[in-house]
C-alpha positions as CSV (number, residue, x, y, z in Angstrom):
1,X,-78.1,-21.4,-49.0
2,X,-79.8,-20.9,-52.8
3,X,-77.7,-20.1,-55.3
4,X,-76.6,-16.4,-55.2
5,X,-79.7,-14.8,-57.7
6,X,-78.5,-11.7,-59.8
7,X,-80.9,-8.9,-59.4
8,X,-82.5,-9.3,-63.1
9,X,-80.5,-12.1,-64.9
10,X,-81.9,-16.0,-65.7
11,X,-81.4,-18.2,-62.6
12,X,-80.1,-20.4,-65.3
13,X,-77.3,-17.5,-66.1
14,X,-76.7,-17.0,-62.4
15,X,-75.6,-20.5,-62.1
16,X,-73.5,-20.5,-65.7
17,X,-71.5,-17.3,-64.3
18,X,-70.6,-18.4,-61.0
19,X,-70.9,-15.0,-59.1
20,X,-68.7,-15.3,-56.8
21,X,-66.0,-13.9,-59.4
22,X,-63.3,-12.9,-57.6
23,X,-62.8,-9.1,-57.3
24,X,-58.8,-10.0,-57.0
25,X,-59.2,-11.4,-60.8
26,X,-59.3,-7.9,-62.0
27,X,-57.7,-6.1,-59.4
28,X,-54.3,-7.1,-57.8
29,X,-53.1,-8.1,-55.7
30,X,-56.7,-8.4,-54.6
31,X,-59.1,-6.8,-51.7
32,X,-58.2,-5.2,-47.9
33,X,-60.5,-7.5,-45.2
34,X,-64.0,-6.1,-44.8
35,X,-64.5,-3.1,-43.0
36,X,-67.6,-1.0,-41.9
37,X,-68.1,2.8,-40.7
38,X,-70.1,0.8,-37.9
39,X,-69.0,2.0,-34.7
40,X,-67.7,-0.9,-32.8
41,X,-68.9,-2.7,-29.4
42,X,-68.0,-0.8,-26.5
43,X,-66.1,-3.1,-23.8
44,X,-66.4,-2.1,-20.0
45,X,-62.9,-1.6,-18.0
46,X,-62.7,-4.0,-14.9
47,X,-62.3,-7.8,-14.7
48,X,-63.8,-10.2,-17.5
49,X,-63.8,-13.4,-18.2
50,X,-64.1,-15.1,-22.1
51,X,-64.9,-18.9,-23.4
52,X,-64.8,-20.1,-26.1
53,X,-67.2,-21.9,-28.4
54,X,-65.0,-23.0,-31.5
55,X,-61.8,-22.5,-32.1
56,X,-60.2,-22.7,-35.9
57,X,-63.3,-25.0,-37.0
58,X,-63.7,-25.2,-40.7
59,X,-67.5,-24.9,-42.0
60,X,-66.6,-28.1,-43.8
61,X,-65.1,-31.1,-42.6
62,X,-61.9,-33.4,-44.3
63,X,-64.4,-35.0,-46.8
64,X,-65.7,-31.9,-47.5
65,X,-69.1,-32.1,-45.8
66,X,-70.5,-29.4,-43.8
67,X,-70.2,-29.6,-40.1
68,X,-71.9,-27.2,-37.2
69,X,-69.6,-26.7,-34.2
70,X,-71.9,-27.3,-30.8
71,X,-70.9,-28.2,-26.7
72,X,-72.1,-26.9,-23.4
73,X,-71.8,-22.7,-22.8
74,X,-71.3,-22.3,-18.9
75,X,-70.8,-19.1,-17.0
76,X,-67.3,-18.7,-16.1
77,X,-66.2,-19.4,-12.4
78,X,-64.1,-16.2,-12.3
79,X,-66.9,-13.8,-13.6
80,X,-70.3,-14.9,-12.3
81,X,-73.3,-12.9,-13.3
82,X,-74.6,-10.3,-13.3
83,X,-72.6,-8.8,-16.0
84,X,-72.0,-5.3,-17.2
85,X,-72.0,-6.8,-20.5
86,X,-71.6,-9.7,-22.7
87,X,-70.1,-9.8,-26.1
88,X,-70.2,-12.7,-28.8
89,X,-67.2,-11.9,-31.2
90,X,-67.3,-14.2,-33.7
91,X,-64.3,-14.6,-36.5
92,X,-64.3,-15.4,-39.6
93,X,-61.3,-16.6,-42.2
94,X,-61.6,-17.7,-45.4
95,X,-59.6,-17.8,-49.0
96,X,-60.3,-19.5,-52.7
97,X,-63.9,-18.8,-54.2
98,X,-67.2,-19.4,-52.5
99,X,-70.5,-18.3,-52.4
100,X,-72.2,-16.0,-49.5
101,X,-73.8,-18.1,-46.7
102,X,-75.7,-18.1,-43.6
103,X,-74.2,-18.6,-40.3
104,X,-76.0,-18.6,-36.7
105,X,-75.2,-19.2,-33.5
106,X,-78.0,-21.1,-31.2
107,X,-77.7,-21.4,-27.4
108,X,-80.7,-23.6,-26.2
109,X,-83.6,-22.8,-28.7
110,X,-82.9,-19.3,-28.9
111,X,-80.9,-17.4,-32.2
112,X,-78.5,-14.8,-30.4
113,X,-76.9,-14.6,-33.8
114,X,-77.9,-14.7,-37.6
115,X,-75.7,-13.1,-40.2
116,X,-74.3,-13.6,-43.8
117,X,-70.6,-14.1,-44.7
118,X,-67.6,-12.3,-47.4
119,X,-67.2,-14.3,-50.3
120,X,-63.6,-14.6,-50.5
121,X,-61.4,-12.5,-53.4
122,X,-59.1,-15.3,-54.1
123,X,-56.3,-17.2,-52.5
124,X,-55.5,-14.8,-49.9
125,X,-57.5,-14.9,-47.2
126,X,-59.9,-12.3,-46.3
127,X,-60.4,-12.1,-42.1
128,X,-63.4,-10.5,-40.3
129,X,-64.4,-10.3,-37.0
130,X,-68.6,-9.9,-36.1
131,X,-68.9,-8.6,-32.5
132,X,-72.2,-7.9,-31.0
133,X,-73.2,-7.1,-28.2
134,X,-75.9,-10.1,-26.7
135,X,-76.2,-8.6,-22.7
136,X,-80.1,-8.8,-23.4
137,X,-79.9,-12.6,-23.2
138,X,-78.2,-12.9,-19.9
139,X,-81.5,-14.2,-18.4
140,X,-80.0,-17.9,-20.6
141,X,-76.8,-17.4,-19.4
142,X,-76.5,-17.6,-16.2
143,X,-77.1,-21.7,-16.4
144,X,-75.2,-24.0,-18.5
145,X,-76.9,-24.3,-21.3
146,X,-76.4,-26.1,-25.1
147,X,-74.9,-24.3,-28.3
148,X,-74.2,-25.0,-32.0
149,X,-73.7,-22.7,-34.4
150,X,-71.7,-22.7,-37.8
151,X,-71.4,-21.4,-41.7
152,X,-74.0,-23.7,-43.4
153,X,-71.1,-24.2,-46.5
154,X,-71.0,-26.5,-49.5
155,X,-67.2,-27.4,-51.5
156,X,-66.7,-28.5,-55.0
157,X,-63.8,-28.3,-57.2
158,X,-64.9,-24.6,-58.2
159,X,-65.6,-23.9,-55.1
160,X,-63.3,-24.6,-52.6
161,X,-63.6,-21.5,-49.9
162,X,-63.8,-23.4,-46.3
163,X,-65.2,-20.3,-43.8
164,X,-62.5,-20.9,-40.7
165,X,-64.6,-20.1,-37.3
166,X,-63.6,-18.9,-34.0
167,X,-66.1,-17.4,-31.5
168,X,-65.9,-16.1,-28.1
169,X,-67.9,-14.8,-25.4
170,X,-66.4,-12.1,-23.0
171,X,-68.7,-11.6,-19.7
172,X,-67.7,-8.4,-18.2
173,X,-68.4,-8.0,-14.0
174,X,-70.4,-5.4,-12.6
175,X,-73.5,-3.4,-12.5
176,X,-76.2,-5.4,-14.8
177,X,-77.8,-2.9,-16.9
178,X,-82.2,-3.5,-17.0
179,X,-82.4,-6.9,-18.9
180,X,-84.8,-9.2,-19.5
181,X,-85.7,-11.6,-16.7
182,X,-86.5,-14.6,-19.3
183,X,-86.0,-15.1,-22.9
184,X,-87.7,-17.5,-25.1
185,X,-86.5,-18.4,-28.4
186,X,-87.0,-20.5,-31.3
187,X,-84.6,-21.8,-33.9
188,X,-85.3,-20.3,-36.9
189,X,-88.3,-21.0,-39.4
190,X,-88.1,-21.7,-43.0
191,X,-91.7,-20.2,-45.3
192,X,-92.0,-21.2,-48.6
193,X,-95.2,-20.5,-51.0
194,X,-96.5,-23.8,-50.4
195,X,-95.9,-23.5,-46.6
196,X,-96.2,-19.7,-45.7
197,X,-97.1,-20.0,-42.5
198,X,-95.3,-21.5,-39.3
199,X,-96.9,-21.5,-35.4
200,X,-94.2,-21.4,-32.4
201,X,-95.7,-22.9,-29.1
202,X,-94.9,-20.9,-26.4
203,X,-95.9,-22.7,-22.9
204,X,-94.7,-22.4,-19.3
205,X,-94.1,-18.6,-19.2
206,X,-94.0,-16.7,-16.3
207,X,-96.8,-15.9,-14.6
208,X,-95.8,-12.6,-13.7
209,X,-94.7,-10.8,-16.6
210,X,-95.4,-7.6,-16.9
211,X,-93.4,-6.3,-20.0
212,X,-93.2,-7.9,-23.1
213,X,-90.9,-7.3,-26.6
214,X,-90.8,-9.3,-29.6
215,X,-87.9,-9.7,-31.6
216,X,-87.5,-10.6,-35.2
217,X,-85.1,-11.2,-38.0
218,X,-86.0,-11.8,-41.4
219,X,-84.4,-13.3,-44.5
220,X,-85.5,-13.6,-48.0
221,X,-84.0,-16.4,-50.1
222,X,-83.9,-17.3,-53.8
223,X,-86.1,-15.6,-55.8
224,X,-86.7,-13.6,-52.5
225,X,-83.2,-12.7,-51.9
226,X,-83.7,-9.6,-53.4
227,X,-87.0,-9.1,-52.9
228,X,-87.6,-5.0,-53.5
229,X,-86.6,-5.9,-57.0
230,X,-89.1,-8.3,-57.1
231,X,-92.2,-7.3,-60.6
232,X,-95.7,-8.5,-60.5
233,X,-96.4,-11.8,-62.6
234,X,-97.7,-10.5,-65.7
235,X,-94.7,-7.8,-66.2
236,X,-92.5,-10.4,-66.3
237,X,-94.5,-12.6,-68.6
238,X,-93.4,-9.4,-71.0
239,X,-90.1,-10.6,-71.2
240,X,-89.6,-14.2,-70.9
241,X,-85.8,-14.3,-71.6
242,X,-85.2,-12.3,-68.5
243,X,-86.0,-15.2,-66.2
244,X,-87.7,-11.9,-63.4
245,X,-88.9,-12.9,-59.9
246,X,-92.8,-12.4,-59.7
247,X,-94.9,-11.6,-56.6
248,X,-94.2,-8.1,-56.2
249,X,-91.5,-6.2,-54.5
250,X,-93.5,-5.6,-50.6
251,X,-93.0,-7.9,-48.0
252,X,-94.1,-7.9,-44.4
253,X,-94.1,-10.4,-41.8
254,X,-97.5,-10.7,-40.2
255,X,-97.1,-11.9,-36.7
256,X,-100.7,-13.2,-34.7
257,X,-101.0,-14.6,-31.2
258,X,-104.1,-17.2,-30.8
259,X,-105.3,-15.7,-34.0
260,X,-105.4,-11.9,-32.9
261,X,-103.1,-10.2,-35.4
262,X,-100.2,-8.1,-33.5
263,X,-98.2,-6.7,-36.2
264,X,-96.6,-6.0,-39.1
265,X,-92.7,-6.6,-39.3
266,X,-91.1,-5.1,-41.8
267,X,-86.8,-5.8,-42.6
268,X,-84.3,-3.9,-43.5
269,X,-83.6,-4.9,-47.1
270,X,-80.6,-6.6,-47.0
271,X,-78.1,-7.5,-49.8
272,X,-75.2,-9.8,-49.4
273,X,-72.0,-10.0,-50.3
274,X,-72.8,-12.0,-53.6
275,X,-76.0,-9.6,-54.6
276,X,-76.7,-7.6,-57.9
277,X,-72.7,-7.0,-58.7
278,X,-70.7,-8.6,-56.4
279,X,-67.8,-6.4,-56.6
280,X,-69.9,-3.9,-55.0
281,X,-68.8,-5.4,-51.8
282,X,-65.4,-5.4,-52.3
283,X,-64.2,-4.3,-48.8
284,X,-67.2,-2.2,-48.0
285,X,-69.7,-4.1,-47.4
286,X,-74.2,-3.4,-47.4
287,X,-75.3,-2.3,-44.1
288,X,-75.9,-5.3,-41.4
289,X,-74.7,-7.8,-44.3
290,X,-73.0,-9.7,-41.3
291,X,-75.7,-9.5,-38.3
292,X,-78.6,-9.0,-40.0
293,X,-80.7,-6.5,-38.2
294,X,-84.1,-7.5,-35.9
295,X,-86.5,-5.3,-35.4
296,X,-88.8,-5.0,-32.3
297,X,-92.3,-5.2,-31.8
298,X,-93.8,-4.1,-28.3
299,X,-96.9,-6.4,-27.4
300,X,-97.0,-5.1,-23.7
301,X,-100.5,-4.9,-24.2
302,X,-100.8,-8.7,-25.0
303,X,-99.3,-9.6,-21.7
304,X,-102.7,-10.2,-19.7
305,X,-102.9,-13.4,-22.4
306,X,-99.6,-14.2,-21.9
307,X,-99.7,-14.8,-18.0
308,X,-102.5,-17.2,-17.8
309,X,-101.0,-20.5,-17.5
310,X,-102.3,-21.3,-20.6
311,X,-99.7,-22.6,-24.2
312,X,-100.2,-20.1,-26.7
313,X,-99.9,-19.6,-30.8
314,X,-97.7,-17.1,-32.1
315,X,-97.8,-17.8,-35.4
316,X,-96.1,-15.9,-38.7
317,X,-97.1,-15.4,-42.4
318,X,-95.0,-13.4,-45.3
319,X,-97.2,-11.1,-47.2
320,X,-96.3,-12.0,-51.1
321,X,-93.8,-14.6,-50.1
322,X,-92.2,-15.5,-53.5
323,X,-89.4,-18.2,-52.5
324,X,-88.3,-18.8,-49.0
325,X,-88.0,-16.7,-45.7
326,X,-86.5,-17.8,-42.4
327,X,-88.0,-16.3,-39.4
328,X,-86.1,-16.1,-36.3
329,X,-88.5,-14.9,-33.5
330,X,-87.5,-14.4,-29.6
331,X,-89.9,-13.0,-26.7
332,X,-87.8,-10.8,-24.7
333,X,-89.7,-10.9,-20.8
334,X,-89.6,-8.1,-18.0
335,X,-91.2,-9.7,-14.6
336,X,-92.7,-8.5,-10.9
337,X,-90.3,-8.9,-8.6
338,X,-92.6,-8.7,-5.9
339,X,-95.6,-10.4,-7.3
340,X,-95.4,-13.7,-8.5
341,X,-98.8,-13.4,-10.3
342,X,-100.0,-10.5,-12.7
343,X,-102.8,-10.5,-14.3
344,X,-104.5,-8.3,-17.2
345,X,-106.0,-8.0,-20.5
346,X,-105.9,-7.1,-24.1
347,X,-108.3,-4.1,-24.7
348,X,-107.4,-3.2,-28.3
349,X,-106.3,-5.0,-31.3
350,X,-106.8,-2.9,-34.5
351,X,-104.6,-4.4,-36.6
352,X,-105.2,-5.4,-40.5
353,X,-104.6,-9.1,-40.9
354,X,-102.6,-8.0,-44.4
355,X,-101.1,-4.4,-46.0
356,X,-103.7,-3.3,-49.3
357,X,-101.1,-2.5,-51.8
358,X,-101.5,-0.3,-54.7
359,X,-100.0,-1.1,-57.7
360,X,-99.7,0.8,-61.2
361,X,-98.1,-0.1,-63.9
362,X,-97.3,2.0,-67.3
363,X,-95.8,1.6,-70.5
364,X,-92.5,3.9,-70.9
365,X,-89.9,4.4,-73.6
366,X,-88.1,1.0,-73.9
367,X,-89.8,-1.2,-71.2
368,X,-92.5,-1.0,-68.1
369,X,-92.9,1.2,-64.4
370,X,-94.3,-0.1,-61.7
371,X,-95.0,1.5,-58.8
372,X,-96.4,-0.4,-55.6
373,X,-97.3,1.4,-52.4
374,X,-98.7,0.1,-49.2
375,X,-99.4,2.4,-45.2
376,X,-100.7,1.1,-41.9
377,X,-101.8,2.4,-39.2
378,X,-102.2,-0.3,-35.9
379,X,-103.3,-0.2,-32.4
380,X,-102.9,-2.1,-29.7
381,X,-103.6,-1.9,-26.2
382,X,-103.9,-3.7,-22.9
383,X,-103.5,-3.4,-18.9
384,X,-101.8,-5.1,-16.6
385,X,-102.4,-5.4,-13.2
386,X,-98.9,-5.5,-10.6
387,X,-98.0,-5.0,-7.3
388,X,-97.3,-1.2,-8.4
389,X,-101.0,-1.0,-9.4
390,X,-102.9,-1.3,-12.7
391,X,-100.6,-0.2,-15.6
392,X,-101.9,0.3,-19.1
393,X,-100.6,0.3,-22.2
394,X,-101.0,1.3,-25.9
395,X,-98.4,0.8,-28.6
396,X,-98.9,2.8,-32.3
397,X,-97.5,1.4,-35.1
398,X,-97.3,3.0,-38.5
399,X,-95.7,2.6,-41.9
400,X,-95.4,4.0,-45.4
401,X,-93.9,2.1,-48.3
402,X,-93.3,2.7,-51.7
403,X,-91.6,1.0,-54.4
404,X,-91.0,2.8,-58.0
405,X,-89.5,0.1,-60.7
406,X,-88.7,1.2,-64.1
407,X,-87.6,-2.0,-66.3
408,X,-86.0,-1.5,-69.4
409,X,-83.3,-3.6,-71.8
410,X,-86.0,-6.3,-72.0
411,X,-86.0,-6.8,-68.2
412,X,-82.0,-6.5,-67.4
413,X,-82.0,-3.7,-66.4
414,X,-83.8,-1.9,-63.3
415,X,-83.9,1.2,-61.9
416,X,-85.6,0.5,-57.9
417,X,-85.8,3.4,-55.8
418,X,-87.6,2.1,-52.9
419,X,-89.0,4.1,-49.5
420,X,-89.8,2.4,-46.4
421,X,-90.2,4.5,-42.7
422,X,-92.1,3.6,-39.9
423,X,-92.8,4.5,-36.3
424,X,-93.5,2.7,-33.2
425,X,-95.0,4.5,-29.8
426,X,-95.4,3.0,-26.7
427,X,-97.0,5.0,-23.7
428,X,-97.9,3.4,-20.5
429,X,-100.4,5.1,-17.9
430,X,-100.7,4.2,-14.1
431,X,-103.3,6.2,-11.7
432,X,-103.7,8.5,-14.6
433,X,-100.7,9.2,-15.1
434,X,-97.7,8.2,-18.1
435,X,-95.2,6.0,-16.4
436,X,-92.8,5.2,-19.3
437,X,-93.1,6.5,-22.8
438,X,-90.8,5.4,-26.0
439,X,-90.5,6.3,-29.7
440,X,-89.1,4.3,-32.2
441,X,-88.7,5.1,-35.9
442,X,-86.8,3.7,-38.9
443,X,-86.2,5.3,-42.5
444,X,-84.7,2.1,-45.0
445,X,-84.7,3.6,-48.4
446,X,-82.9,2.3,-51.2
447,X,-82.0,3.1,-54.8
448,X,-80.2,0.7,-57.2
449,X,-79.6,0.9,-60.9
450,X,-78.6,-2.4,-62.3
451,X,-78.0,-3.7,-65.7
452,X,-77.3,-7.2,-67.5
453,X,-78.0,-5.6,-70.8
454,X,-74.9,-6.5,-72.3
455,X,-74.9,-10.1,-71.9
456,X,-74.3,-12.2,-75.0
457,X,-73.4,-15.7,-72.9
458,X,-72.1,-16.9,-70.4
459,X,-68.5,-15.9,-72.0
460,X,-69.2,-12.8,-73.1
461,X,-71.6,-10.5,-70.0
462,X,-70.9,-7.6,-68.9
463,X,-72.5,-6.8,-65.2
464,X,-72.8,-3.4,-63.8
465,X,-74.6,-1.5,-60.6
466,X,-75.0,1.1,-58.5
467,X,-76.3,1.0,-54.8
468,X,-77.4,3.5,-52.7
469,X,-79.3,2.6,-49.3
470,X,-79.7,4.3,-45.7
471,X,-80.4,3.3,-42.8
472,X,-81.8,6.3,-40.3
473,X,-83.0,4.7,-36.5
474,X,-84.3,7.1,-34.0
475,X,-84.9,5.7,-30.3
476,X,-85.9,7.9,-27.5
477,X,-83.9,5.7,-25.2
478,X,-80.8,4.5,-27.4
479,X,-80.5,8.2,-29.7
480,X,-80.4,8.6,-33.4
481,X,-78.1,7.3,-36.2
482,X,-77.8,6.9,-39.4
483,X,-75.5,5.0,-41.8
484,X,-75.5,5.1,-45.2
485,X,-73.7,2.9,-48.3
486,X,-72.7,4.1,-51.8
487,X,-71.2,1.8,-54.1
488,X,-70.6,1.3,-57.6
489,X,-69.7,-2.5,-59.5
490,X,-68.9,-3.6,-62.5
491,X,-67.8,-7.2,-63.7
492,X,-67.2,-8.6,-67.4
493,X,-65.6,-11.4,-69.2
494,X,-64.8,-11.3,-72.7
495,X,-64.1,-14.8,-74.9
496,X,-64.2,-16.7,-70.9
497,X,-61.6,-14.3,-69.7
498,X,-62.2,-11.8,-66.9
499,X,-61.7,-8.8,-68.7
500,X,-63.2,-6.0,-65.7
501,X,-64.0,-6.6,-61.9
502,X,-63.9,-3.2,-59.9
503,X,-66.0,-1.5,-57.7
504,X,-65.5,1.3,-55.5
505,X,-67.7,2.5,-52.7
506,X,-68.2,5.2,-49.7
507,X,-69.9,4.4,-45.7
508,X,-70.6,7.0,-43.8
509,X,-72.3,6.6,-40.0
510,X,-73.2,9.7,-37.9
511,X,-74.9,9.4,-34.5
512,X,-74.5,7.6,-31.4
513,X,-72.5,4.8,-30.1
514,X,-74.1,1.7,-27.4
515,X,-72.7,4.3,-24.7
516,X,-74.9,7.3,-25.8
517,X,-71.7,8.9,-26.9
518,X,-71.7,10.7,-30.4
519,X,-69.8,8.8,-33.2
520,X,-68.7,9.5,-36.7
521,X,-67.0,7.6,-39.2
522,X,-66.5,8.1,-43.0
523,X,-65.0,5.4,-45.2
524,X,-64.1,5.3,-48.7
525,X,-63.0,2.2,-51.2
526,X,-61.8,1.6,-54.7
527,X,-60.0,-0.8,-56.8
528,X,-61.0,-3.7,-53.4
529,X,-58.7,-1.5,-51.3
530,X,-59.6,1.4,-48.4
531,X,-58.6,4.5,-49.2
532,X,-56.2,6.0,-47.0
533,X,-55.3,9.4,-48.0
């Protein structure tokens, strides 16, 4: 992974003030584990069955190196499928000082897991456990099939944290809940500037498909990290010392198949456990920092292309891409099960290639706004023909962006308070009349005040941020939630010596659990410790 980027600050000065301070320089004796307001994966009652896929292996091996952990997954003996439900949990250890990373699990060619890791607080070691809940790729797990996976983690005599790894998968028996029949993934895919777009092959589907789902995850790195605090080239020309990213703060993924664009895929704009201030994560974590979130795109109406025998292009491209992306794309497949051929066609494709942006920008009192806004409206639609008759299909997507950046303190400081909602409707007509009908929305904002304003060197700083973000999902099939994440960070040195590292922070979630049931959970954190009162 890149170098943890500061929001504002000289990559230069990133490197020089090694951000993964320790909050437990500041605060002793140090921080509680991570915790989220998340409510957890539910687990079935009845027999189940786990395996495990590493055990206590270290990110890096004896001579320091980094090392991925890999072997054969099978189904296990005593709990063949179908399964009520699998779950990955996947544990994580780690002490001394170290920089966020990226870790992913792969089985065959398809990501059932990409997430970010806690940089550690000191010499204790900080222990969390990811568990999610991966049922939806059953369809590759009922064969033995190849995995690696692993904390892609570099050591040096600063820093020495060595992310300790155990993962296990639980396969609960009984009643399979309505998966996919086949999955086809792709490890993930790296974009750059220079190389901004990649093309996945997909051959040999089935040739009865009748449903299809796309599923993405997105992750900005470098420069792109952060990329909503991202200013157009010629406001940061204004202030050279500031060392600002350029290309704007809107991102999208555009996503074509043979050349038809299908849609626009937004993300969910993450920040890791090293971004803006790092004591802002101190134990609360940003929303999804671990599993970063995919989103879904329905291209049901594509699927007359997609059963003709034929290899296909789906290919992606990142709008404004201003340092690297990875792009972890897997087609989620519903089949006939009475027809081994369907057939259909793709009757509707309004989709804009690109989002036009509209950008202003302003002189103010002490420095430059900018405000960039972006909406899109796409259609899609398509038939299919199956042995329940002809069903058709037409899938709305729309969004609305807007991102309002006020710079001051010759570029270190920003004020970002960003919007981005969206919708997705799918409605499906047989005979005239609507066979299945969905809804899904998404609300991300964002605000975040950040300022580097009193940096003198690398000896002498004094970093501090606020964070606000959301996350609101409403799904006619899975319910409504929404989780949201305050937190405050500071971090100084004086003459090389940490002088301040303190944060403190609130989560609440409100809505639904995987079971439909309602769930809410309110935490609180200050000082690197949970408040328990």
């Amino acid at each position: 992974m890149t170098v943890r980027r500061v929001l504002l600050v000289l990559a230069v000065l990133t490197a020089m003030l090694g951000l993964s301070v320790p909050a437990g320089a500041y605060v002793e004796p140090g921080a509680d584990n991570p915790v989220t307001a998340e409510p957890p994966v539910s687990r079935p009652a009845g027999p189940h069955c786990a395996v495990t896929l590493a055990n206590h292996f270290l990110s890096n091996a004896p001579d320091g190196t980094p090392q991925t952990f890999s072997g054969t997954l099978t189904p296990p003996a005593a709990c063949p499928g179908p399964w009520a439900k699998v779950v990955m949990d996947y544990t994580v250890s780690v002490s001394g000082r170290q920089y966020d990373r990226i870790g992913d699990l792969r089985i065959g060619d398809t990501e059932v897991y990409w997430g970010t890791t806690e940089e550690p607080g000191g010499p204790t070691p900080i222990t969390y456990t990811v568990s999610k809940d991966v049922t939806e790729y059953s369809a590759l797990l009922g064969e033995p099939q190849s995995f690696t996976g692993g904390i892609g983690n570099y050591l040096s005599s600063v820093y020495t944290g060595n992310y300790d790894q155990t993962v296990t998968f639980t396969y609960y028996r009984g009643a399979a809940p309505d998966v996919p029949d086949a999955v086809v993934g792709f490890p993930a895919q790296h974009l750059s500037p220079a190389a901004n777009v990649t093309h996945l092959s997909l051959q040999n589907l089935p040739r009865n498909i009748t449903r299809a789902y796309l599923e993405v995850t997105l992750e900005g790195g470098g420069c792109d990290e952060q990329w909503f605090s991202d200013v157009p080239a010629d406001v940061a020309a204004k202030y050279p010392n500031a060392g600002m990213c350029t290309h704007g703060p809107y991102r999208e993924a555009d996503a074509s198949l043979d050349g038809t664009s299908m849609a626009a895929v937004h993300t969910f704009p993450h920040i890791y456990t090293g971004g803006i201030v790092p004591t802002l994560w101190r134990p609360i974590p940003a929303i999804h920092t671990f599993s970063l979130q995919s989103e879904r795109v329905d291209m049901t109406p594509f699927v007359g292309r997609l059963v003709d025998g034929r290899t296909h292009d789906l290919a992606f491209s990142v709008q404004n891409n201003g340092d690297s992306w990875s792009v972890v794309a897997t087609l989620l497949l519903y089949t006939d099960h009475h027809w081994a051929r369907t057939s259909g066609a793709l009757t509707t494709a309004s989709v804009a290639p690109t989002a036009v942006e509209h950008v202003t920008e302003s002189a103010i009192s002490g420095g430059t706004r900018v405000v960039d806004s972006t909406s899109r409206t796409d259609v899609t639609a398509g038939y299919v023909d199956t042995s329940a008759g002809r069903v058709s299909t037409r899938v709305v997507r729309t969004m609305a962006y807007r991102n309002d950046d006020t710079v001051t303190a010759n570029g270190l400081a920003q004020r970002i308070v960003q919007s981005d909602a969206g919708t997705q409707t799918a409605t499906s007509t047989a005979g005239g009349r609507i066979v299945a009908s969905t809804r899904h929305a998404y609300d991300y904002p964002i605000t975040i005040d950040y300022s580097a304003a009193a940096y003198v060197d690398d000896q002498n700083f004094s970093l501090t941020g606020t964070v606000d973000m959301t996350q609101t999902l409403v799904d006619s099939v899975a319910g409504a939630s929404t989780e949201n994440v305050r937190s405050y960070g500071i971090l100084s040195r004086t003459n090389g010596v940490t002088s301040e590292s303190d944060g403190h922070s609130t989560s609440r979630y409100a809505g639904v659990d995987d079971r439909g049931h309602p769930y809410v959970q309110v935490l609180a954190s200050n000082h690197g410790r949970v408040d328990r009162n």
